[in-house]
N, C-alpha and C positions, 0 to 999 in steps of 0.2 A: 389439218389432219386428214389423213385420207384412209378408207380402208374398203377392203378385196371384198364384196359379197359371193358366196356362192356359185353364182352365174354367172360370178368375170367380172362386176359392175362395179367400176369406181364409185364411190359413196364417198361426197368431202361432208366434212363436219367443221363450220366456224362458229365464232361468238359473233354477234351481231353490235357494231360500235355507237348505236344511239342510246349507249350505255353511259356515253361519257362526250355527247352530241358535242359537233364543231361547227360554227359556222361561215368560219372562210379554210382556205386551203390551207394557209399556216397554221393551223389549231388542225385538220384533219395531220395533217405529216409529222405534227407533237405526236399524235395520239399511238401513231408506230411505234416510237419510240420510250414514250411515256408509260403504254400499256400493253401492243402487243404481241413486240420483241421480248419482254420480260415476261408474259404468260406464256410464251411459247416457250424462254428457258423454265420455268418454272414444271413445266410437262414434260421436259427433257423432250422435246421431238426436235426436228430439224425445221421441219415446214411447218403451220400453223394457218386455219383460214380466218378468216376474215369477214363478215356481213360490210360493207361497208357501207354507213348511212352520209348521203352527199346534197347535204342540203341547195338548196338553188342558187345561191349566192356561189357554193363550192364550186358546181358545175359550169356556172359562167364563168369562173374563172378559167379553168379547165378546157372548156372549149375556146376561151380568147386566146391560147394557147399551146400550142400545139406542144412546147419546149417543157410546160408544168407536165403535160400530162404523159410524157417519154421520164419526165423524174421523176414523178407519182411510183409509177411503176418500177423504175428502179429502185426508186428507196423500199420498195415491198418486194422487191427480191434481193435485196443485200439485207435486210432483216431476217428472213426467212418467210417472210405470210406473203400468201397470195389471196386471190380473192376470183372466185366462179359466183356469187352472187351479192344483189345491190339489196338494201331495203328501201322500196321507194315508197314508203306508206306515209310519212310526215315530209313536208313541202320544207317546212321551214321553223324556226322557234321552238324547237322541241326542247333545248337547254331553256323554256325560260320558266320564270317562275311559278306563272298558271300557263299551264298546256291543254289540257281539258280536251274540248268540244274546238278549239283550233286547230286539231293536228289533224279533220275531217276535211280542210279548204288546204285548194282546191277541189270541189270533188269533178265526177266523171263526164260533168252536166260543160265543164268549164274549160273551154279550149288549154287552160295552161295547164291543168293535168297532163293532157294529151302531150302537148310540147316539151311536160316535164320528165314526164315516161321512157319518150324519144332520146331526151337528150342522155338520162341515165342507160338508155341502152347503148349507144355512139361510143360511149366513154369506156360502158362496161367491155367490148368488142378489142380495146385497146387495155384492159388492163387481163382481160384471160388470159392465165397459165399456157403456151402452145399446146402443151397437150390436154386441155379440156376440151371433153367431149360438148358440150353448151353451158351458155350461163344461165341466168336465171333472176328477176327482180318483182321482188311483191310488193304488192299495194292495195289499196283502199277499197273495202268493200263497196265499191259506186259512194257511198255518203252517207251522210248522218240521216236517221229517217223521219227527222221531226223536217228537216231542211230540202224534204227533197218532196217533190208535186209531181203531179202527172205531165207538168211541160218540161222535166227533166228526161222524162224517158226515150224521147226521139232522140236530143242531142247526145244524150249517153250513148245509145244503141250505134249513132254513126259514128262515133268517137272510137269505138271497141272496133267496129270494123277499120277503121282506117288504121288502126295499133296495130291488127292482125296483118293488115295489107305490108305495114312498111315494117314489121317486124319482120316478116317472108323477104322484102325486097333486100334488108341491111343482112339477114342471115345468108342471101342468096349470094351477095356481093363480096361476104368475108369468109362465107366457106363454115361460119360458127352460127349452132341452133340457140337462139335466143328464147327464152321465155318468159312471160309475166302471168307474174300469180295472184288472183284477189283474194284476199283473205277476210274468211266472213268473223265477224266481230259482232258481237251482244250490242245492240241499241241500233246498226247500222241497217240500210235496205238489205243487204243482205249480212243476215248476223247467225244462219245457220246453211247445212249443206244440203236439205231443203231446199231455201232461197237460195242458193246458188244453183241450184238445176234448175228452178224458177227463172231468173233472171240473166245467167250466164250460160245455159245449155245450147243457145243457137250460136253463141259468139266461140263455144269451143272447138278445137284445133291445136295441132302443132304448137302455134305460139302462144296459146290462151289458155289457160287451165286452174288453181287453185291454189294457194296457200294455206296449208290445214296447220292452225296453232291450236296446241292441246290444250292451253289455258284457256282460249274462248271457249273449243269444243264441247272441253267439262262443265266452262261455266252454264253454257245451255240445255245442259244434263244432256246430252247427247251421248249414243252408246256407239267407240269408236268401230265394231264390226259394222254396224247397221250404215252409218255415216261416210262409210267408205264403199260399200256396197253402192248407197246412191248417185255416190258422183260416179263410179266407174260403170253402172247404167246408164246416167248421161251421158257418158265419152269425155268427162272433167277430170282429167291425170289432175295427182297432187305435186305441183310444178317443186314445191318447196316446203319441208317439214320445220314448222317454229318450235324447236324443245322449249315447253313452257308450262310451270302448273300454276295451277290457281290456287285462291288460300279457300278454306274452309271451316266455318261453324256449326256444329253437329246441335248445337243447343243455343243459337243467337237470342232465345227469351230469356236464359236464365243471366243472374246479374254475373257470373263469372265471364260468359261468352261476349255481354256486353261490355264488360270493360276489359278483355282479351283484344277486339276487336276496334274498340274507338282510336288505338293511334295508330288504325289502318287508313282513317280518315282522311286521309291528307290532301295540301289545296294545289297539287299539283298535276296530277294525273284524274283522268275519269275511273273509277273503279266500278264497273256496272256492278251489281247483285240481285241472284237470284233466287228464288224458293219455291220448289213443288207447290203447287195447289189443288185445289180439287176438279177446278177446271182446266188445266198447265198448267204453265211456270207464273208465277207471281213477278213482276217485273222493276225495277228501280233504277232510276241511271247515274245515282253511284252513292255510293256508303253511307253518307250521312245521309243521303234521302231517306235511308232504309233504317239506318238508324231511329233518324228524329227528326224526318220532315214532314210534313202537314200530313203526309198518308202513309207512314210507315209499314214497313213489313211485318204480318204477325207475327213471325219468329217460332212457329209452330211445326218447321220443319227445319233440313239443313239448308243454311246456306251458302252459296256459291259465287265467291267474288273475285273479279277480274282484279287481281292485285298477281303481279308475277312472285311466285316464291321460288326462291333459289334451288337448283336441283339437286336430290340427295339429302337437302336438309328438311326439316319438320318445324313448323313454328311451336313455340310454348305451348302444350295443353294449355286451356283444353281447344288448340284449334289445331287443325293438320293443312294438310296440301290434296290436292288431286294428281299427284305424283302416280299412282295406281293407274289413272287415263293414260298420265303418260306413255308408261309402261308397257301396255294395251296395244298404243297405237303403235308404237316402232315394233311391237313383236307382229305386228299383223301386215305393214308396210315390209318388211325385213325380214323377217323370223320365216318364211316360204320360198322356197323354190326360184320363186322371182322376185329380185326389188323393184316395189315399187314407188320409190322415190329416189334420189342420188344428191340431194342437197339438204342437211340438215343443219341448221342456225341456233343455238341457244340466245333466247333474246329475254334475257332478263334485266330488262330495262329501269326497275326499280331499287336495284343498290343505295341512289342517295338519297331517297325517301325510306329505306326499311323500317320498320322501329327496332332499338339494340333488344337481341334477344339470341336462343342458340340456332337461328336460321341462317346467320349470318356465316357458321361452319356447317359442315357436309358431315355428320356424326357416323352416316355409314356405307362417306368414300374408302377408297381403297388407301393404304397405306402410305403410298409415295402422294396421293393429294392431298393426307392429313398436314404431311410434312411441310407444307406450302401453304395450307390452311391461315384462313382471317380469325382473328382474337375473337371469342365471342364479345359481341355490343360493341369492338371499334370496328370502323368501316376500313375495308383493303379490297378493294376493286382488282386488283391483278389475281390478290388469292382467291378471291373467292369465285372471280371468272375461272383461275386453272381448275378448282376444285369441280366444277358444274361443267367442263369439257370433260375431266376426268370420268365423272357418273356417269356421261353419257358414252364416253371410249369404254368403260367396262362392261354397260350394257349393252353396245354393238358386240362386243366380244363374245357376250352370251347366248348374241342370237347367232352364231356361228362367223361373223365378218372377222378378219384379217387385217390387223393393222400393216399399210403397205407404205413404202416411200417412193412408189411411182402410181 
């Protein structure tokens, strides 16, 4: 989907497909057809984007290939979806049954990041729309920060430069501005925008810039005027907007909030969580720790967990979203004179962990998404993806954007 800002600026809007992760090429080219050919009818548009997550295996395929990746492409415009950005944050196994703390390896310290980066950009160069102005692929805050020592920081630092070197050399040679974006994530070296002026402010540039997802941003209580103020201090453009909230417990001590909350627990995903203290943020690196692990959370105040909640919907009292951040940030990126981003992804990656409940519908999308709308408590991954493009196509419309078909 694509839509007119104010100032002329194309602005695409896709879902992001490690929602329903493949890990060879035959399971990515189901997944057009499977899921998102049928969310694009179900929006009634014509066109529809696409995040496309291409695991390492995919790529090698892909590049053994020259003949897959001229049908990739076709098959994504006889469908109708195109694709202006990759997610390169998970390497590999993201379909498997514990993900956790694996979907950090590679990280930045580790030549096959680098090679893996590269090769998602080579691919991405061949699957842009001709008329895209650049693409665009995010990834991993440098690493986990339990996993990463002070003899990571040299090989990082020349790894980022060589990314910048040969992302300039591939944009220079195909005429298309490439970017990659790190996206700072709760538990990681860099897990706010802060640490990312810290850590990433000498590497920024044209091709190097930032990933800002609303779900972390909230999760680290981050206030999204102040947090964009600092990267665009540093000279860190937000390369790529992740639509994403987090879930929330306004009362985690009381016994309603704790058993609202435990079949958030689940053993597949990391769910960091946080809570105001007196000194900052109180820290956990993921739900049950915080729950009922040897040092739990006091629950004294709200907390803030990195669990994606669908957009436009509200989990069961008494727990909500940080939908509100959301909100926030696209009126503040958007909602002025000038946009300042042009790629936005919905990546609500946790559909087949939800627990059944009415987050599963968009109670106050627009009409024509209700229509399309998933049952509450069965899972419908098409509906419920159209419904959360839906939310965010009506709140681009609010901030003044123009749904366009060029």
């Amino acid at each position: 989907m694509r839509f007119r800002h104010p100032d002329g600026t194309t602005v695409h809007l896709a879902y992001c497909t490690n929602v329903h992760p493949a890990e060879d090429l035959a399971g990515v080219r189901d997944q057009l057809g499977r899921y998102g050919e049928p969310v694009r009818e179900r929006l009634g548009v014509d066109r529809l984007g696409l995040g496309l997550w291409l695991a390492r295996p995919v790529l090698d395929e892909l590049l053994a290939d020259g003949a897959a990746l001229r049908r990739l492409r076709a098959d994504l415009e006889a469908r109708g979806l195109e694709v202006v950005t990759l997610n390169g944050f998970p390497y590999r196994g993201f379909g498997g049954a514990v993900v956790k703390h694996r979907v950090y390896r590679p990280d930045w310290a580790d030549p096959e990041r680098l090679r893996y980066t590269l090769d998602l950009a080579r691919v991405l160069t061949e699957l842009l729309p001709d008329d895209a102005r650049r693409g665009s692929i995010s990834t991993l805050p440098l690493g986990w920060r339990a996993d990463w020592t002070p003899r990571h920081a040299d090989p990082a630092r020349r790894q980022l430069d060589r990314l910048a070197r040969e992302l300039a050399r591939i944009s220079g040679s195909t005429g298309r501005l490439l970017r990659v974006g790190f996206e700072p994530e709760p538990g990681c070296v860099v897990e706010s925008t802060a640490d990312a002026v810290r850590e990433l402010a000498d590497a920024a540039g044209p091709h190097l810039g930032v990933c800002l997802d609303a779900c972390h941003l909230a999760v680290e209580h981050e206030e999204p005027a102040a947090a964009l103020d600092r990267l665009a201090a540093a000279g860190l453009e937000v390369v790529k907007l992740q639509a994403s909230a987090a879930l929330v417990a306004d009362r985690p001590r009381s016994a309603a909030g704790r058993t609202a909350l435990e079949p958030y627990a689940e053993p597949r995903f990391l769910h960091q969580t946080r809570e105001p203290g007196a000194d900052g943020l109180l820290r956990r690196d993921d739900l049950d720790q915080a729950l009922a692990g040897p040092d739990p959370l006091p629950g004294e105040h709200p907390w803030r967990v990195h669990f994606h909640v669908p957009l436009g919907a509200e989990p069961a009292a008494p727990l909500a979203s940080t939908g509100p951040v959301l909100r926030e940030t696209l009126g503040l990126l958007l909602g002025g004179p000038r946009a300042a981003v042009d790629h936005i992804e919905v990546e609500t990656y946790t559909w087949p962990v939800l627990p059944p409940g009415p987050e599963r519908r968009a109670p106050d999308a627009s009409a024509a998404a209700r229509t399309v709308g998933a049952t509450a408590g069965a899972p419908d991954p098409v509906g419920g993806i159209a419904e959360e493009l839906d939310w965010t196509r009506v709140e681009l419309q609010r901030l003044g954007l123009k749904e366009t078909d060029s």
